[in-house]
C-alpha positions as CSV (number, residue, x, y, z in Angstrom):
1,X,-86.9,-14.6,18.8
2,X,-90.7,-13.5,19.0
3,X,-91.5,-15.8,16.5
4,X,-90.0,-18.7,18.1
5,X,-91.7,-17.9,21.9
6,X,-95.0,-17.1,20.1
7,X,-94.5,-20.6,18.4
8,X,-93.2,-22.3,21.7
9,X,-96.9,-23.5,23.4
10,X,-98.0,-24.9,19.6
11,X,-95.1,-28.0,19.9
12,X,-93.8,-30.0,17.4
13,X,-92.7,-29.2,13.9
14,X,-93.8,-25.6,13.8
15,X,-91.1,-25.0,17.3
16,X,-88.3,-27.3,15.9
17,X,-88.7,-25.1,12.4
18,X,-88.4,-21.8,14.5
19,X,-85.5,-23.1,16.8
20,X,-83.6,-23.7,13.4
21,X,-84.3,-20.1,12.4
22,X,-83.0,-19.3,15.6
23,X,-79.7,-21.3,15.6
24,X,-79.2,-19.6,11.4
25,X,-80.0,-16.3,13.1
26,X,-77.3,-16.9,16.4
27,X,-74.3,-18.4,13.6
28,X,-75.0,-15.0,11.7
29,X,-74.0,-12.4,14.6
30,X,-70.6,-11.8,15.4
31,X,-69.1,-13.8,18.2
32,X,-69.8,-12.7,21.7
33,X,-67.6,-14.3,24.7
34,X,-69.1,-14.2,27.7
35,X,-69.4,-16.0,30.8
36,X,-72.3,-18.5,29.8
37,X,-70.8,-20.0,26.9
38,X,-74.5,-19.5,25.2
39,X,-74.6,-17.7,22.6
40,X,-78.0,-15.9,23.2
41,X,-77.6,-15.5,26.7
42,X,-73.9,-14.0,26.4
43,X,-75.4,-12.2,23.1
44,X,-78.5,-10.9,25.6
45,X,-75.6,-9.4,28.4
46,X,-73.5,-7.9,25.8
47,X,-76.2,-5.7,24.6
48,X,-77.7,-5.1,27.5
49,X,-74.7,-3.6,29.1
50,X,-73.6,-1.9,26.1
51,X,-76.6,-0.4,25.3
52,X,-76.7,3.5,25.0
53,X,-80.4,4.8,26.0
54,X,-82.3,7.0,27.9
55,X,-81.8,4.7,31.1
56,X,-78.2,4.1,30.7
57,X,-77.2,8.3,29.3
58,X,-79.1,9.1,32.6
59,X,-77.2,6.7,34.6
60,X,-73.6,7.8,33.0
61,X,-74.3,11.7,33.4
62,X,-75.0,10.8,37.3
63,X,-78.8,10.9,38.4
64,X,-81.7,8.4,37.3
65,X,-85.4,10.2,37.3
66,X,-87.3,8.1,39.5
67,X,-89.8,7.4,36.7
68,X,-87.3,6.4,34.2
69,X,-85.8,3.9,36.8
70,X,-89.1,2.1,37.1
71,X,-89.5,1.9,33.4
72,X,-85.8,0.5,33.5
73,X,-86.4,-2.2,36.3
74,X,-89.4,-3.4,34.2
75,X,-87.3,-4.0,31.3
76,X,-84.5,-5.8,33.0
77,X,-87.7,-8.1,34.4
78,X,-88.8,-8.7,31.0
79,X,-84.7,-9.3,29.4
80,X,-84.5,-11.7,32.3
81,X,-86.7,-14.1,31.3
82,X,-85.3,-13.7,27.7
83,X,-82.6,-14.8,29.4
84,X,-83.5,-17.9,30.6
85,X,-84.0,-19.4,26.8
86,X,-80.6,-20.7,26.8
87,X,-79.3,-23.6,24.0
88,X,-80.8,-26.4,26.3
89,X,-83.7,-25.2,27.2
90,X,-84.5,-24.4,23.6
91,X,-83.7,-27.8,22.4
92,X,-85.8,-29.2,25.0
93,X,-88.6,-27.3,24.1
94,X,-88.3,-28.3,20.6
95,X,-87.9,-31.9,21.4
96,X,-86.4,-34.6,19.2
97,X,-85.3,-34.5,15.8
98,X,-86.5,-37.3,13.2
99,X,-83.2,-37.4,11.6
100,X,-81.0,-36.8,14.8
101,X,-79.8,-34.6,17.4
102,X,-80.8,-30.8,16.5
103,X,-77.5,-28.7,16.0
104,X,-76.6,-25.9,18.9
105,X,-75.7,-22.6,19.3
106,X,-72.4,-22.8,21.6
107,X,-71.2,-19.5,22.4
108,X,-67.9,-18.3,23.2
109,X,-65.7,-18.6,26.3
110,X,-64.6,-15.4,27.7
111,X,-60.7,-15.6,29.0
112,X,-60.3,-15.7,32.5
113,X,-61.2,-12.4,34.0
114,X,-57.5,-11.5,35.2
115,X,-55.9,-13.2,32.0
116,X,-55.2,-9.2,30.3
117,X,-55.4,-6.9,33.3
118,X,-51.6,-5.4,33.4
119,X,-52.3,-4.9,37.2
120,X,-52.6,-8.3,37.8
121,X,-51.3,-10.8,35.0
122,X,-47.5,-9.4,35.1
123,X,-47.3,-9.1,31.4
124,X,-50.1,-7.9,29.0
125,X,-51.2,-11.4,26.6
126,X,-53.2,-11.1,23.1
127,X,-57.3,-12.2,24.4
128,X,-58.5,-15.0,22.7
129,X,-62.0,-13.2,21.8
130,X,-62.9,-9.8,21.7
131,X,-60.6,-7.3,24.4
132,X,-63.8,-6.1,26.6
133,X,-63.1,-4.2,29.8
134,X,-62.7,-6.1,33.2
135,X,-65.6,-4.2,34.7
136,X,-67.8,-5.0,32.0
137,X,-66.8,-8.4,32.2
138,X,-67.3,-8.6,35.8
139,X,-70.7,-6.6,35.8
140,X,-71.9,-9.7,33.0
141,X,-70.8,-12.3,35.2
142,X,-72.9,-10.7,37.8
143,X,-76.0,-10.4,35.8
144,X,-75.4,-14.0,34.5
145,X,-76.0,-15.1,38.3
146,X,-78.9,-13.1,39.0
147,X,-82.1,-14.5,39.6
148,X,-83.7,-10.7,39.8
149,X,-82.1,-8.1,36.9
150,X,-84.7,-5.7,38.2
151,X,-83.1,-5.8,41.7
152,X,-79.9,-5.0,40.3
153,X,-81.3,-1.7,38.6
154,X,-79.3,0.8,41.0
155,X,-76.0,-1.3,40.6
156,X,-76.2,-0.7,36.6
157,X,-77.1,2.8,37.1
158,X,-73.8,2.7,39.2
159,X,-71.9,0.9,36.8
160,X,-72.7,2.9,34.2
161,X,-71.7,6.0,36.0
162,X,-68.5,4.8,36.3
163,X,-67.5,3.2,33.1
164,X,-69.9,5.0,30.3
165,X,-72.5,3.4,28.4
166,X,-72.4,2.5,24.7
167,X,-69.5,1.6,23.6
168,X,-67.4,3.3,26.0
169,X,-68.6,1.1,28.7
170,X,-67.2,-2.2,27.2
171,X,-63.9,-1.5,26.1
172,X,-60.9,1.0,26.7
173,X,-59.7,0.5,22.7
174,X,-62.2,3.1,20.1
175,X,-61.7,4.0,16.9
176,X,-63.7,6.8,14.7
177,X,-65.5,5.9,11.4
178,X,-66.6,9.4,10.7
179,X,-70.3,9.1,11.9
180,X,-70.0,6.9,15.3
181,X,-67.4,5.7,17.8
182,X,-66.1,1.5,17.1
183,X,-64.8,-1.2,19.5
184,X,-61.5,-2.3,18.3
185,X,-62.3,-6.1,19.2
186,X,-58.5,-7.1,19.0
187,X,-56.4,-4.0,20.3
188,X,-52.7,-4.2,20.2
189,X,-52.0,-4.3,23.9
190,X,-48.8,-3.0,24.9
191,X,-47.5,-2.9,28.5
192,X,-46.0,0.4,29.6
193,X,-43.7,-1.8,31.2
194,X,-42.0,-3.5,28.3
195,X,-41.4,-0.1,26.9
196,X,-37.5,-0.1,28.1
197,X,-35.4,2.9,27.1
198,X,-37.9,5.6,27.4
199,X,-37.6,7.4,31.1
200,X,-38.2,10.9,29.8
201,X,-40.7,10.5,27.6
202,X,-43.0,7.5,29.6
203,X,-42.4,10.3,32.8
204,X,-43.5,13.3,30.4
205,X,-46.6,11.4,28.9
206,X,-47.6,9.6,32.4
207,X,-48.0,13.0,34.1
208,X,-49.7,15.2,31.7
209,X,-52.5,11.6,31.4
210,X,-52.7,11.4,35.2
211,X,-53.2,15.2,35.7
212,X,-55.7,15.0,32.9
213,X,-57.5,12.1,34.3
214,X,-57.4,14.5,37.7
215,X,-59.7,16.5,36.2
216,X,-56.8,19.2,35.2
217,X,-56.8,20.5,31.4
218,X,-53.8,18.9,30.1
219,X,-51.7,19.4,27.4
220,X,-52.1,18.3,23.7
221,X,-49.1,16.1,22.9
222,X,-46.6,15.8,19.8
223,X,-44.2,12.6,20.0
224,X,-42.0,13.0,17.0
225,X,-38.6,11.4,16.0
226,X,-37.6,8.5,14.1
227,X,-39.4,5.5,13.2
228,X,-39.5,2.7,15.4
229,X,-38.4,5.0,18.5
230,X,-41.7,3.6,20.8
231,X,-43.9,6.7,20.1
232,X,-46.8,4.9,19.2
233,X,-46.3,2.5,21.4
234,X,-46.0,4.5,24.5
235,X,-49.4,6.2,23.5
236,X,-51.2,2.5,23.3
237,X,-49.7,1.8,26.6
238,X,-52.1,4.5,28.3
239,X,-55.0,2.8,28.0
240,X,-54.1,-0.5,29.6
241,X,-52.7,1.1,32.5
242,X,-55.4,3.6,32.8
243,X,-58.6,2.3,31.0
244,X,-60.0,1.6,34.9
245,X,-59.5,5.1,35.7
246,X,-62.1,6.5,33.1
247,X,-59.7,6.9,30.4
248,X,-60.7,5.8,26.8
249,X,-57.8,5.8,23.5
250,X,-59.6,6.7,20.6
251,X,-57.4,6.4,17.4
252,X,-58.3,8.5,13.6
253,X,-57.1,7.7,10.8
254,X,-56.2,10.3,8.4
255,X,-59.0,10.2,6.4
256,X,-61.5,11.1,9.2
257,X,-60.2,14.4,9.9
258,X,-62.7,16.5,8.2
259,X,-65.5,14.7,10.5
260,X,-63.4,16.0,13.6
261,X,-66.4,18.3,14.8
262,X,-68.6,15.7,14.9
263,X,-67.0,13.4,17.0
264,X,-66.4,16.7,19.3
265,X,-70.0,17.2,20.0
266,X,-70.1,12.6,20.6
267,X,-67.2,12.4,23.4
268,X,-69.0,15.4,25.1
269,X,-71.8,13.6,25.8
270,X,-69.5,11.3,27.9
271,X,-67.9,11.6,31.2
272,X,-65.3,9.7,30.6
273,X,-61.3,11.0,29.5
274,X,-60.5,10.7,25.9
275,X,-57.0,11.0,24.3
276,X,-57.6,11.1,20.9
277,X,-54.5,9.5,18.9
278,X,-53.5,10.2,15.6
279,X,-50.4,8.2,14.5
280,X,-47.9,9.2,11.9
281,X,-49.3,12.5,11.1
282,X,-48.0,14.5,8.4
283,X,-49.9,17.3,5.9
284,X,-48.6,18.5,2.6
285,X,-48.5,22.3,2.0
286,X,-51.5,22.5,-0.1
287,X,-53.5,19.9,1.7
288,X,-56.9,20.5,2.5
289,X,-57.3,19.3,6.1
290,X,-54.2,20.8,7.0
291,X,-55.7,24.1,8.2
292,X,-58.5,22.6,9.1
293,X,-57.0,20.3,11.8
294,X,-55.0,23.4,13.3
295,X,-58.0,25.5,13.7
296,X,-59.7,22.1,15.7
297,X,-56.8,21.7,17.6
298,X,-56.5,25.9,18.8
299,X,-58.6,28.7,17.1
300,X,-62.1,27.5,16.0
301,X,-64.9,29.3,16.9
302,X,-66.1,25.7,18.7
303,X,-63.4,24.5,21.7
304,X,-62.5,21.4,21.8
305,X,-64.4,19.3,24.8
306,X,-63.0,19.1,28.2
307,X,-62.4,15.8,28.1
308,X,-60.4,15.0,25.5
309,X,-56.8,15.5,24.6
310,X,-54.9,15.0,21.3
311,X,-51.9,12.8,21.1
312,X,-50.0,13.2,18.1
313,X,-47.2,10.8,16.6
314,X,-45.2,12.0,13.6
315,X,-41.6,11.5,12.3
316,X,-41.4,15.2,11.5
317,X,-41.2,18.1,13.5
318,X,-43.4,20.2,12.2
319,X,-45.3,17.8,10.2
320,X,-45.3,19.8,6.7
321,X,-42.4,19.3,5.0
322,X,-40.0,22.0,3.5
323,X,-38.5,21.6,0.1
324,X,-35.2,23.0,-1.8
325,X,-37.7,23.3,-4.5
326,X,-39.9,25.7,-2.5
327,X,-37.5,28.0,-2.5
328,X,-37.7,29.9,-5.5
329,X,-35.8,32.4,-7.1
330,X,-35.9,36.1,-6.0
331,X,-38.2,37.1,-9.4
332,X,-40.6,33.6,-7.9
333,X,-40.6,33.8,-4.2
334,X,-43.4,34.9,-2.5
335,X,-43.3,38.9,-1.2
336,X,-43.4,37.7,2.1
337,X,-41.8,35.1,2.8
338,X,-41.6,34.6,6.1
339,X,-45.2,34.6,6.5
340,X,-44.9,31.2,4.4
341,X,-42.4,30.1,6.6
342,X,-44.7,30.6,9.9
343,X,-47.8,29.2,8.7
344,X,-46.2,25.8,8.2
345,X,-44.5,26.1,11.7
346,X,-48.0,27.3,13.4
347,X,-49.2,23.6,13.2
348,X,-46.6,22.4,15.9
349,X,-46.9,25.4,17.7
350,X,-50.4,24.8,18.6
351,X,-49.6,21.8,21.3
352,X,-49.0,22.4,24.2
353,X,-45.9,19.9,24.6
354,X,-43.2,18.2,22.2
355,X,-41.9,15.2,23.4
356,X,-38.7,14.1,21.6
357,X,-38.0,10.2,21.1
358,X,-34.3,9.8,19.7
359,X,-32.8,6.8,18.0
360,X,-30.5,4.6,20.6
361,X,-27.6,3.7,20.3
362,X,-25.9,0.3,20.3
363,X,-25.4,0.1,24.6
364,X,-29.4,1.2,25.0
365,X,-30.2,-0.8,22.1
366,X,-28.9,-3.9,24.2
367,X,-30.3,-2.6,27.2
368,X,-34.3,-2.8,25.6
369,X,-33.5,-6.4,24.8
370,X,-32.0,-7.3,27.7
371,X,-35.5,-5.8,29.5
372,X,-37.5,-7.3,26.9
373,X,-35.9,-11.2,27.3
374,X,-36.5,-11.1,31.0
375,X,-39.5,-9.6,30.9
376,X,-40.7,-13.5,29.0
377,X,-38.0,-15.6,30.8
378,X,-36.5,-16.6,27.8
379,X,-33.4,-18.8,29.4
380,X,-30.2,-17.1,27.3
381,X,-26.9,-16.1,28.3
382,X,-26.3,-12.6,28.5
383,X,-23.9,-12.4,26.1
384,X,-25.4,-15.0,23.9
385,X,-28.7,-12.7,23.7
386,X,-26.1,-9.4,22.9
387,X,-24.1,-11.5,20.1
388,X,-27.6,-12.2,18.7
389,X,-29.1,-8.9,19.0
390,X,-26.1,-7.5,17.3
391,X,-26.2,-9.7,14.3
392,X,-30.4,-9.2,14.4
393,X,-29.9,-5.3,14.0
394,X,-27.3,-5.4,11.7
395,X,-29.7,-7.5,9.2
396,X,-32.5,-5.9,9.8
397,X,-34.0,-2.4,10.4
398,X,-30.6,-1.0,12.5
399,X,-30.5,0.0,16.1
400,X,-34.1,1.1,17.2
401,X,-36.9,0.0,20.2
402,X,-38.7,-1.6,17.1
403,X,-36.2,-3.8,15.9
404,X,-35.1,-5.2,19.9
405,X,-38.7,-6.2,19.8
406,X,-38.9,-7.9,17.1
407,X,-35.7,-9.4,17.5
408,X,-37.0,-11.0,21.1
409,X,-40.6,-11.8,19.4
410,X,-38.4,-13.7,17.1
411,X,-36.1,-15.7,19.4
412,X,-39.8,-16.2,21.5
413,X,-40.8,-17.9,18.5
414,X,-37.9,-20.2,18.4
415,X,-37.7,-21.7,21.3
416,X,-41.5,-22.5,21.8
């Protein structure tokens, strides 16, 4: 971009040459909706806003030195008229093309801003770009119309200090790569609403996430039972419902578990409420992050941050499984045994509540679909939909939350 304004007062071939190495350099990035439809200009808001510096750390934590807001309002002067070198004006500047019309640069269309807000839109929909938060999509819209960024300096500071800066500030959805924290650009958006079946557990899970987001401590969760029960499900369906209130689902793999104590030291830096999820967990005896994980959950020397909980999916209780074969012979088995015993127990013992999803049977099977048909406005008979559901489960993965879905995803399907 420096090389193309240093080039702009010079005209001619030398500005049509750099506007080319502009366009190669635009088609490179990754897609950036926004509400310009430029790519630079919507490519300019997203990193402005997402940006994670002294200006916007300051602004997140709660109080902006005077000094370092001045130095702040003189960027945003400066980005502004960045700004203003949109596709057209570029194009004009380079003027016309011997061989034809010079390509552009055509950004992408954000969706409208209601289109995935569970608040508003009824039903949670897939985005057709990259899931970004409504108030970061509203606060670009804002700067997009703004004549003056540097006037707007005090409404960033406060829109940081509500919604985070980095990547916290643009979207809800995070993952952990072991060094830094991710977007998850297409997040798997599940409405706590379609999530039929589940009274106890959505009541168990909603109050210890409100209390936390209350400031309270809050408990560390385990969700365990069978597959396809709603336990991960239920855990995505906190951060659409509560991603406005400051609260932020950060999902680990497996792998990243010995990089735990990293991202401890990260989220503390933030104000915002992280539930850290970790889905399907289970350890063998002799694995190594097994004790490692239990002494980061309860017991290290280093706490775990205020602000973040850990919301645990497995299919086993106590997430180490116990085999015949362990049980060795009187002249074999350990000389205490029991002391075996509880140090594969002291894993589950270490949250602070168990929340138990069970299979349903046939009558709440019916009951999900039923939800989940009316919930799309699929026009089928009531006992059409149950005959169908019937024969669905009986072919398919058996009577579970999982398989209604599927099962209405599928008829969905058909009759588009």
């Amino acid at each position: 971009m420096a090389d193309f304004l240093t080039a702009m007062p010079r005209g001619g071939e030398r500005v049509r040459t750099a506007y080319l190495g502009l366009v190669r350099t635009l088609y490179a990035l990754e897609p950036v909706a926004g509400p310009t439809g430029d790519a630079w200009q919507d490519y300019l808001l997203h990193h402005v806003l997402r940006a994670e510096n002294a200006f916007t750390r300051a602004a997140a934590a709660g109080a902006v030195p005077a000094p370092l807001r001045e130095a702040a309002a003189w960027d945003l002067r400066i980005l502004r008229e960045l700004f203003d070198f949109s596709g057209p004006r570029c194009r004009a500047l380079a003027g016309e093309w011997p061989e034809g019309g010079l390509p552009t640069w055509s950004g992408v269309r954000e969706t409208p801003p209601d289109a995935n807000h569970p608040a508003r839109s009824g039903r949670l929909s897939t985005p057709a770009g990259p899931f970004l938060a409504p108030a970061f999509r509203e606060m670009a819209r804002r700067l997009a119309g703004a004549d003056d960024w540097a006037a707007m300096v005090d409404e960033l500071a406060g829109f940081h200090r509500a919604h985070g800066c980095g990547v916290v500030a643009c979207s809800w959805f995070l993952t952990w790569d072991g060094e830094r924290l991710q977007v998850v650009d297409q997040p798997d958006l599940v409405d706590l609403d379609d999530l039929a079946g589940l009274v106890e557990q959505k009541a168990a899970v909603r109050e210890n996430t409100e209390a936390f987001l209350r400031g309270g401590a809050g408990q560390n969760l385990l969700l365990y039972g069978p597959r396809g029960t709603g336990k991960s499900s239920l855990v995505r369906a906190m951060a659409p419902r509560y991603g406005e209130s400051g609260l932020r689902l950060l999902e680990v793999g497996r792998d990243k578990l010995g990089s735990l104590g990293e991202l401890y030291r990260i989220v503390r830096r933030h104000p915002q409420r992280f539930i850290l999820f970790l889905d399907d967990l289970t350890f063998e005896a002799d694995d190594a992050d097994y004790r490692a994980f239990k002494s980061l959950l309860e017991g290290a020397l280093e706490r775990r941050p205020p602000n973040l909980l850990l919301y645990v999916t497995s299919n086993r209780r106590h997430m180490v499984p116990e085999r015949w074969a362990d049980r060795s012979s009187p002249e074999e088995a350990e000389v205490h045994g029991q002391d075996a015993l509880e140090e594969r127990l002291s894993l589950a013992d270490r949250f602070g509540r168990t929340v138990l999803f069970l299979r349903p049977d046939q009558e709440q099977y019916l009951a999900i679909v039923e939800h989940l048909a009316a919930r799309r406005g699929l026009p089928i008979g009531r006992e059409e939909l149950r005959d169908a559901a019937r024969r669905w489960a009986l072919w398919q993965n058996g009577l579970s939350g999982r398989a209604a879905r599927q099962f209405v995803d599928e008829l969905e399907a058909k009759r588009k």
